[in-house]
C-alpha positions as MATLAB code, in Angstrom:
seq = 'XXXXXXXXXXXXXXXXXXXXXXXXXXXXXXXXXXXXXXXXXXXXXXXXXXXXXXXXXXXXXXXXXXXXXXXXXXXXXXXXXXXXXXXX';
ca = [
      43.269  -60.898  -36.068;
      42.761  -59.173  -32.530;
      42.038  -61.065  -29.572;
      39.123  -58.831  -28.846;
      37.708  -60.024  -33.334;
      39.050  -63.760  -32.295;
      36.386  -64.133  -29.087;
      33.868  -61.827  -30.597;
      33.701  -64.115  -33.391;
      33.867  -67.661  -31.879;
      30.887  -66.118  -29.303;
      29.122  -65.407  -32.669;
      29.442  -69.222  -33.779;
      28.243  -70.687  -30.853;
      25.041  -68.406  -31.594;
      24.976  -70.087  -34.668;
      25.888  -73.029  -33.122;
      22.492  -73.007  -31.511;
      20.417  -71.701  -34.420;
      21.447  -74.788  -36.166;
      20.162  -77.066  -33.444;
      17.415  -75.264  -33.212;
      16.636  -75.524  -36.980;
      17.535  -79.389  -36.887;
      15.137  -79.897  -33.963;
      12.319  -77.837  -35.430;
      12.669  -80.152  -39.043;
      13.130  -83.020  -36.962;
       9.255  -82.097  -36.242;
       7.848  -80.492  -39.019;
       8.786  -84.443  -40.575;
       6.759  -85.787  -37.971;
       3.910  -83.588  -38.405;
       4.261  -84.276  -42.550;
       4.472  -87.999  -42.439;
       1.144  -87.779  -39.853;
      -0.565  -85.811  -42.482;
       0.571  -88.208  -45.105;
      -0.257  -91.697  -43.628;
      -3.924  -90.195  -42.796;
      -4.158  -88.767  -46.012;
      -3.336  -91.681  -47.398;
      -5.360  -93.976  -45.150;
      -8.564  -91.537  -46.195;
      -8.281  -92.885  -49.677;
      -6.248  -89.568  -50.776;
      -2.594  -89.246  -52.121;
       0.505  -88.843  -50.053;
       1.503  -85.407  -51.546;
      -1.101  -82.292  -52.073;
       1.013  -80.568  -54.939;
      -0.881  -77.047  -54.491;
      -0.217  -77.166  -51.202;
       3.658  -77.678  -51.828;
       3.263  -75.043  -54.290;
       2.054  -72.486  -51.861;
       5.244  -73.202  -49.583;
       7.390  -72.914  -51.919;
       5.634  -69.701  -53.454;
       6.405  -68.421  -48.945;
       9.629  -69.608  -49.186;
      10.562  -67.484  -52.013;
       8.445  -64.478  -51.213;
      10.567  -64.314  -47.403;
      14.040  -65.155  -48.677;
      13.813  -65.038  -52.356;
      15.404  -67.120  -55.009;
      17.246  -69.270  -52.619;
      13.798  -69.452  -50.727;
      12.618  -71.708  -53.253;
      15.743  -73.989  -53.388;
      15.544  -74.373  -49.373;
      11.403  -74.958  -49.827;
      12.343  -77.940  -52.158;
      15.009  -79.344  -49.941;
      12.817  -79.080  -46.570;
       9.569  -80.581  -48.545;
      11.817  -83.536  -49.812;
      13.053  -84.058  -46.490;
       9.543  -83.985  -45.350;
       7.930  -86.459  -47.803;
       9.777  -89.523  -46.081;
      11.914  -90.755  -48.220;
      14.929  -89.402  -46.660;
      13.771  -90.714  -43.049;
      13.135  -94.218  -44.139;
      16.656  -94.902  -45.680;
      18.243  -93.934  -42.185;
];
């Protein structure tokens, strides 16, 4: 591979490089944001989860990025529902 491919390239990972961190940070939050909505939901009386409501981001998920929209919409909700937080 050319010089010219070999910097072009490692320029283009460090973009990714910083889409990743941004991605990580921007879970990091939407976790925070769940587990508020699930201790007050839960604290009203209600349940932790609101299945139609998982079912309409997953339905986004998969209507943006399609099949494998629904596969990432399960991973970030089950990141999001605590479990994976708590055993850290």
């Amino acid at each position: 591979m050319s010089p010219e491919a070999t910097d072009t390239i490692a320029s283009w990972r460090t973009e990714i490089d910083v889409l990743d961190e941004r991605i990580i940070s921007l879970l990091e939050q939407r976790m925070a944001f769940s587990l508020k909505i699930q201790r007050t939901r839960m604290s009203d009386g209600g349940s932790r989860l609101a299945s139609d409501r998982e079912q309409w981001i997953v339905q986004r998920y998969a209507d943006r990025l399609g099949d494998p929209g629904t596969q990432l919409a399960d991973l970030v909700l089950e990141l999001c529902r605590g479990n994976a937080r708590q055993t850290r």
